[in-house]
N, C-alpha and C positions, 0 to 999 in steps of 0.2 A: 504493500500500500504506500502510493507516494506521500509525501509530506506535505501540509498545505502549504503554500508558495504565496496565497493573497495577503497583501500588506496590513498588518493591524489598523480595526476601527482605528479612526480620528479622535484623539480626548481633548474637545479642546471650547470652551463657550462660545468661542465664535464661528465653531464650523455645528450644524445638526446633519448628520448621516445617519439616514433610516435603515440605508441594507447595507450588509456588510462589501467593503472595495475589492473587488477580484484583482487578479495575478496582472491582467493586460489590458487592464480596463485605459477610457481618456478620463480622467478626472473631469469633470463640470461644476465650476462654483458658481451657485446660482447668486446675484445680487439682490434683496428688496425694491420694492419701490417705493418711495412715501411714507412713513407710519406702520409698516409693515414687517414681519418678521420672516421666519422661514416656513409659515403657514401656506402662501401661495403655492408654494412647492413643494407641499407635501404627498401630493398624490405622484407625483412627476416620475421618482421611481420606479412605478409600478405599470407605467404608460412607453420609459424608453426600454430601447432595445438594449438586450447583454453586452456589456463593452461598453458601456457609459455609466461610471461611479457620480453620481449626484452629490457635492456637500453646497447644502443652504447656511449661506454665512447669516451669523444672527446677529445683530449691533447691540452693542447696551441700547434699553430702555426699553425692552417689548418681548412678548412670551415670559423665558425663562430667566430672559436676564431686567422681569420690569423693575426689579425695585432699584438698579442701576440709571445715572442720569443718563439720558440721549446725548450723544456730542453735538454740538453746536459747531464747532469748527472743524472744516476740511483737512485743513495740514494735518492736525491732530488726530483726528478719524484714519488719514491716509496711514500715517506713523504707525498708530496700533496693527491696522491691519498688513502692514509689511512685517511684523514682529510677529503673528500670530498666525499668517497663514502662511508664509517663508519654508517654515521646515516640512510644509505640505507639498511642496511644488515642483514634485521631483515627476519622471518618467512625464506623459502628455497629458496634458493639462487646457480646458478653456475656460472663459469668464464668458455670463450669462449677465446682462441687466436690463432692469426693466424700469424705465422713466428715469428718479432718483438714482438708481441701481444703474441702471448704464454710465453716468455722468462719472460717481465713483468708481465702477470696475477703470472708465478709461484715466483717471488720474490715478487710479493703483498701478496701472501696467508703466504708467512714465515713470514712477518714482520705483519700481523693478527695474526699468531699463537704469537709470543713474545709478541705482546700488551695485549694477552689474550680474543681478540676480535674474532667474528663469525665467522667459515671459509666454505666455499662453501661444498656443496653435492659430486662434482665432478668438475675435473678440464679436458677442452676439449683440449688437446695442438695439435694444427695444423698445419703442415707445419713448422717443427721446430724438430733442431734437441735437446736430452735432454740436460740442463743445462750441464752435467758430462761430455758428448762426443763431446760437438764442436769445430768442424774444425777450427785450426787458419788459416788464410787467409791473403793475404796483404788486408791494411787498403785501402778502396776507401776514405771517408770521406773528406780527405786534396786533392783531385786531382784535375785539373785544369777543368770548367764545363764540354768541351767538352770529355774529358777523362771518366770524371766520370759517365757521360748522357751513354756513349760506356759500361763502364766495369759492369756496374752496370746493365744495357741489356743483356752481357756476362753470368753473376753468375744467374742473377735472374729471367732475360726471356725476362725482358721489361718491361718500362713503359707502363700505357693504352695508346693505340694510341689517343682517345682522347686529351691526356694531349699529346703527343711527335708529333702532327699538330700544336700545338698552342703554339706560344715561350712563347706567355706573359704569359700564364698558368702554362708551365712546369718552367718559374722564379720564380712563386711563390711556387710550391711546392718544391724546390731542395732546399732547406736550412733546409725546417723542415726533409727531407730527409737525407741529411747529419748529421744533428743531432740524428736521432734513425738510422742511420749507426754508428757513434760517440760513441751510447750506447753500441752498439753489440760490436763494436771492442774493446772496454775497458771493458767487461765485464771479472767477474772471477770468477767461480766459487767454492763456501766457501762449503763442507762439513757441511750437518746439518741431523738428522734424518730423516727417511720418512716423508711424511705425512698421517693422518688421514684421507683419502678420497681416492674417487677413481679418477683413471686418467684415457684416455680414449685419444690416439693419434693418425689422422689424417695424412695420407702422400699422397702423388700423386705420381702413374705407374709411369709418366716421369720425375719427379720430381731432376733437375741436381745437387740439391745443399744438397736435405735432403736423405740421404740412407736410409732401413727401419731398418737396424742394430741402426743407429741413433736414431730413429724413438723408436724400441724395447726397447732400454735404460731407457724412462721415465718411466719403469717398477721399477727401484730401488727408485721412488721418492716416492711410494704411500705403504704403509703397512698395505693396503684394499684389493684392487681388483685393477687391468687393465686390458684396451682391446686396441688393435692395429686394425685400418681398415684403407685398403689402397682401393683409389676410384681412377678412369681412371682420368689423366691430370699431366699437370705439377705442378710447384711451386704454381702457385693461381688456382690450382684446383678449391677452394669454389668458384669460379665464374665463371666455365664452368661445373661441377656437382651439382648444386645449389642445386636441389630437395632432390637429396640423401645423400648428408649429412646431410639437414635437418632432412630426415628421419632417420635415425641413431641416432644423437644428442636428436631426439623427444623420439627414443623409448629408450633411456638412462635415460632420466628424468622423462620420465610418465610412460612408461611398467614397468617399474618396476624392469629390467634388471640389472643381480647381476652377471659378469663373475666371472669367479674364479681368483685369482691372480698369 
């Protein structure tokens, strides 16, 4: 009987891994969006194909880590997670984000490229628009609850109705909300070279906030390959098209699939 060869679960707060990582698997770290933990991604393993290890990175201030503060600042957030998921980043590896979660996975892989450390195969940026093109907007983050529960349903669709039945619920996620609102609206975009990989961005038909011009743009990030696919829905499409993007995502990683740039 051979020896198991698959690398030990992940022990670590910021990664949640549901199935245990096979021997040849590509690693997939999924990013949040907004107020979000590694909820949205929980069924996801159960959806890709063998040969895709899923970890959902989880931030202080939501799920398992609420009674931890949300970070408020970018550098400081990037910093941690170079230290926390660094010793994960071994054999092939991608970065998944989605709206918030794309913005961060692509300043995580810059600040990888400067350390001199591993950088992913491909970068999935989802429901987001690129670094270079986004929309300045008034700031929601300082507005008074009820305002910002309203404006922030306005821009971005809505909370899950789950969480916007239940006060005592949606009290605990509206701080860490505000806070990766906080990130976006201070964010700034620094001029640095492409990168070495391929990008691969996600937009949704109805999508009111990310246009696919938008969407097109993360084309100047990558001096590989991109591909642009737009799938039926709005803003959180990945959770009314679930299958198909997976299927998409899957044949990016495992077919073998090389668009042209």
């Amino acid at each position: 009987m051979k020896p198991d060869s698959s690398p030990p679960p992940i022990n670590s707060p910021w990664l949640v891994q549901r199935k245990p990582p096979t021997s040849s698997g590509v690693r997939l770290f999924c990013f949040p969006y907004a107020g979000a933990g590694s909820l949205p991604y929980f069924k996801w393993p159960d959806l890709l194909p063998g040969g895709i290890d899923l970890c959902a990175v989880q931030l202080p201030g939501r799920e398992n880590r609420l009674r931890e503060p949300a970070l408020r600042d970018l550098h400081q957030l990037i910093t941690k997670l170079v230290e926390a998921l660094s010793p994960h980043l071994g054999g092939e590896f991608a970065f998944f984000g989605h709206s918030f979660g794309a913005l961060v996975a692509f300043e995580l892989i810059r600040e990888l490229r400067r350390r001199g450390l591993p950088l992913p195969k491909v970068l999935f940026a989802s429901g987001s628009e690129s670094p270079s093109l986004r929309t300045k907007l008034p700031a929601l983050s300082g507005l008074e609850r009820d305002d910002f529960v309203r404006e922030v349903a306005a821009r971005y669709g809505g909370l899950p109705r789950h969480i916007m039945e239940q006060r005592e619920l949606l009290d605990l996620v509206l701080p860490t909300l505000r806070a990766d609102l906080k990130i976006l609206e201070d964010y700034v975009y620094r001029p640095e070279p492409p990168l070495p990989l391929r990008i691969c961005a996600f937009g949704g038909t109805e999508d009111p906030r990310v246009a696919e011009a938008a969407l097109d743009a993360w084309r100047r990030e990558t001096n590989v390959a991109f591909k642009l696919q737009i799938f039926p829905g709005g803003h959180f499409f990945i959770n009314e098209v679930t299958r198909q993007v997976l299927q998409t995502l899957s044949n990016e990683l495992i077919a073998g699939s090389h668009p042209s740039p």
